[in-house]
N, C-alpha and C positions, 0 to 999 in steps of 0.2 A: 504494500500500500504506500499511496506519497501523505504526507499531512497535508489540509490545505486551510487553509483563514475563509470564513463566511465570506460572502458577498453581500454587501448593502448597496443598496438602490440611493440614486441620488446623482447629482451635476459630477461628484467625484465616484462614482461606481467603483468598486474593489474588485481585481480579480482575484480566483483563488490563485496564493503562495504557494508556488511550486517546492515542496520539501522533500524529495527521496530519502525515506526511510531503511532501504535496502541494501546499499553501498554507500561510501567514500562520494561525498558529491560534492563536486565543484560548484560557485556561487562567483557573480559577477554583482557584487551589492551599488545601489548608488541613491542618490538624494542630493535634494539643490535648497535652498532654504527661501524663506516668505518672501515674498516680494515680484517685483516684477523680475525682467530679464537684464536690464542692464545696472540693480541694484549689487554692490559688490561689498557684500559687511566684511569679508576675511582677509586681513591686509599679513607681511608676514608674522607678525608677534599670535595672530589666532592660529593660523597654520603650524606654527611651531606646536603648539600647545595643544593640538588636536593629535598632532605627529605622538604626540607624549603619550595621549591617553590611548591612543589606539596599542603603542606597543605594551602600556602597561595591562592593559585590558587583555594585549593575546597572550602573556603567562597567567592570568588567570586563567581562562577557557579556555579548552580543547580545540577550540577549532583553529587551522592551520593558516597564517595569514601569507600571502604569498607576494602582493602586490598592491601601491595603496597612489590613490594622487588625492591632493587636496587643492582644490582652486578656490575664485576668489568668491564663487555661492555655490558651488558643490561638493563633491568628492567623489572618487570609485575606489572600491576595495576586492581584490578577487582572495577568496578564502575557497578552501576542503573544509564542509564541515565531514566527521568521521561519521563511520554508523555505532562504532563500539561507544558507551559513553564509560568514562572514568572509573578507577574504583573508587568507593566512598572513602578509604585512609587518604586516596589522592585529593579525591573532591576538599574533604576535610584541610590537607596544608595548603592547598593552593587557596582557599576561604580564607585562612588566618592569614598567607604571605602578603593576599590583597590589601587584608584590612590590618596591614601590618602588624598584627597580635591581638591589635584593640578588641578584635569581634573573631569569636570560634563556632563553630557546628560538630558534630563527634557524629562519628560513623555509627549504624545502626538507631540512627532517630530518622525522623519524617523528612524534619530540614535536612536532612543531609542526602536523604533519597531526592528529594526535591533539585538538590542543586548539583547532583551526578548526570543528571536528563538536561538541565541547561545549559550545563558548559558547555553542550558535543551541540547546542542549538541556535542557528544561525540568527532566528527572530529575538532570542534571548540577547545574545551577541549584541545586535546591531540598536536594539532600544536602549539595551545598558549603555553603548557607545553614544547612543545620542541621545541619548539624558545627561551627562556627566559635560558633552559639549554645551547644552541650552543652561545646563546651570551655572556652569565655568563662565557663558558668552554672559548670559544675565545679569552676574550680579560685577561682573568687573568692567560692566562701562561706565563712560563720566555721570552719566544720570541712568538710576540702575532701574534695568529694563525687567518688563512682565511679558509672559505668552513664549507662543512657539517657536520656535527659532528653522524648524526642517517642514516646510511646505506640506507635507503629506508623510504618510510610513515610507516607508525605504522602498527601492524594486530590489527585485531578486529576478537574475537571468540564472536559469541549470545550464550548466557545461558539461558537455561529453570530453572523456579525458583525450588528451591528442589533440588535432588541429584544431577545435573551438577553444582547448583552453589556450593553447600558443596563439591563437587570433587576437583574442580579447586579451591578452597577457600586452602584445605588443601597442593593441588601440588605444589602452587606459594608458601606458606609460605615455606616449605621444600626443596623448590630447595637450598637454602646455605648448605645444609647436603647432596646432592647430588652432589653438585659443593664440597665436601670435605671442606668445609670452619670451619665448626661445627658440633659437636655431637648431638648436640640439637638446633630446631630454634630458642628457648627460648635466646640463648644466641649471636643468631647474631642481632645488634643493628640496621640495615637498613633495616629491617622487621617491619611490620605493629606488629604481634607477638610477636615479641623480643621487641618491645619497650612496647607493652602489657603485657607480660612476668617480663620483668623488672620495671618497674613502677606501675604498675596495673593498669592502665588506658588506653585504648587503645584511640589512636591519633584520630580517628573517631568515636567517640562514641556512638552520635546519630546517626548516619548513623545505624550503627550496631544493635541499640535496635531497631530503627525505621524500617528499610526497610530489614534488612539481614533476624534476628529472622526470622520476618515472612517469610520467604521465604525459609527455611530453610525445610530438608522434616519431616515429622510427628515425628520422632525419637525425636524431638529436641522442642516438642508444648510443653509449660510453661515450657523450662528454661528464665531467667535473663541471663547477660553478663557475673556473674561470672560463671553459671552453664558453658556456653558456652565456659568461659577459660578453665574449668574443664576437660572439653569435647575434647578439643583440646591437652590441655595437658596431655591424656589418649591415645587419638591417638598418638600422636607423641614418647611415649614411646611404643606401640605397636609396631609403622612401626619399631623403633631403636633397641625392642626386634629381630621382625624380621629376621632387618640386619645386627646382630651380630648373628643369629643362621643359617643365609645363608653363612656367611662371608668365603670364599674360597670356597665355590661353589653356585655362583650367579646363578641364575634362567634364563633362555636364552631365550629373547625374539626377534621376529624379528622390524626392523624399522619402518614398516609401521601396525603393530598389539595395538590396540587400546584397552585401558584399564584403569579400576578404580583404580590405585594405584598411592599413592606420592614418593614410596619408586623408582621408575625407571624413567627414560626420556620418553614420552609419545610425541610423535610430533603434535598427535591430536590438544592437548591443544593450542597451539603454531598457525598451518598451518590447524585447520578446522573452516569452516564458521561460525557451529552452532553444539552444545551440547545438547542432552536433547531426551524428549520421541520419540520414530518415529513421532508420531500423530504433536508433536510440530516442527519441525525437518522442517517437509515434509511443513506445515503448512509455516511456515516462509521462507523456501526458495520458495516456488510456488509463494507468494505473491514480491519476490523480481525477482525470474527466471522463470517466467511462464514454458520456455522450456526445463527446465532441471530438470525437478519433476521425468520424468519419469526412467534413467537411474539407476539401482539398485546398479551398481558396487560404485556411488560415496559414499552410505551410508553404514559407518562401524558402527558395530554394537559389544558394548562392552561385554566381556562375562559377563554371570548373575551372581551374589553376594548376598546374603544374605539381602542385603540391597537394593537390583534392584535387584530382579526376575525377572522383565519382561527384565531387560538391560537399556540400555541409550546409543545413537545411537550419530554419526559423520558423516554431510555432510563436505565431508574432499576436500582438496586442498592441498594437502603435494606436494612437490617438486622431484621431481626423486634424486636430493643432496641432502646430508645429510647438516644442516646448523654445 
């Protein structure tokens, strides 16, 4: 079975949250905050301090963070949540390490059954994550602010392991070069990448040797992390080749056309349920929508590449507005 969150009816309609319960699931998380589109509350002093909370939040939780960008009214974050959750002795230190001693749970109580199921859970994950930002943004401005600070709950995009997650892996880090920010992701510092880039180390490390590699599609079977920087930092001067040999005359795509590249805006990534082979696709949503397997219009299907011959498909949910 997958989990899914109700649907309520309204101007903001909810789809169901796509949660595979049955495997290691890949999640492509994101959220943009109140306001219109060209409001920009996160200057770098907030970015830092969200960069903070996110790392201290994934030793708490189990789930595996892999990838993270923060801009100046959104973020994306690509995470595994696991299917095993913790054991409760684990549960248990990682509870006191968070709450630096102040506060305990002991194995074989309720609380602590309770908080074995959350850590491995991505909705858990991302509300803690953005609570701890609205109350941080709240009460530290010059005249101290009330309300919400994240538009709406979070999306969550599934990932099929292999080329949807190495797509989305390479989109999110590139969006600051698409947003005009930099020439290279290497050198924007609230990237998972640029702090990679820049220190050689990247902020998740073991996430990355442990759970990405492997998941990563054949292209990529026995490199190490630095092969993998290598790799990234070969891409990113392709896409840049690219966008200097396009440059006054861009490639004209329409909004809702679905595709493997970092170099353009892709709403897919953003606004569809689930990425990855049809076979996987179909598979994951049946298991969460029994009745909506059959409609063929909802699944876009990316054109084939060199790298995806057969393609890599999108059970999509895009909005008729452009966000």
């Amino acid at each position: 079975m997958c989990e899914s969150s109700h649907s309520t009816k309204g101007n903001d309609m909810r789809q169901a949250r796509l949660k595979p319960d049955y495997q290691d699931t890949w999640h492509h998380c994101y959220n943009r905050t109140v306001g219109t589109r060209s409001d920009r509350p996160f200057g770098d002093a907030e970015k830092e301090v969200f960069v903070r909370m996110l790392k201290r939040l994934a030793a708490f939780y189990s789930v595996r963070i892999v990838s993270y960008t923060f801009m100046s009214n959104h973020f994306h974050i690509i995470l595994q949540a696991p299917l095993e959750a913790p054991s409760e002795e684990d549960a248990a230190a990682r509870y006191a390490a968070f709450h630096r001693g102040k506060r305990e749970i002991h194995p074989g109580t309720a609380i602590c059954r309770e908080w074995t199921g959350r850590l491995r859970d991505v909705s858990w994950f991302m509300r803690h994550f953005q609570h701890l930002c609205t109350a941080w943004y709240n009460r530290t401005r010059p005249e101290r602010r009330r309300g919400p600070l994240w538009a709406s709950r979070f999306k969550n995009t599934v990932l099929e392991s292999g080329l949807a997650v190495w797509a989305c892996w390479t989109y999110v880090e590139r969006n600051p070069v698409r947003a005009h920010l930099v020439a290279d992701p290497a050198d924007y510092r609230f990237c998972s990448y640029g702090e990679w880039a820049q220190t050689g180390h990247h902020p998740f490390a073991d996430a990355i040797a442990h759970y990405l590699l492997p998941s990563l599609p054949l292209p990529f079977e026995g490199l190490d992390a630095n092969g993998l920087l290598n790799t990234l930092k070969a891409r990113f001067a392709r896409d840049a080749a690219e966008d200097a040999a396009q440059k006054g005359n861009p490639a004209v795509s329409t909004p809702c056309e679905f595709m493997l590249t970092a170099r353009r805006r892709v709403r897919h990534w953003v606004d569809g349920l689930c990425i990855g082979s049809e076979l996987f696709v179909r598979e994951a949503v049946r298991r969460a929508r029994p009745s909506s397997t059959k409609p063929n219009h909802r699944l876009a299907k990316a054109p084939p590449t060199p790298d995806a011959p057969d393609g890599v498909c999108c059970w999509r949910h895009l909005r008729l507005s452009l966000e």
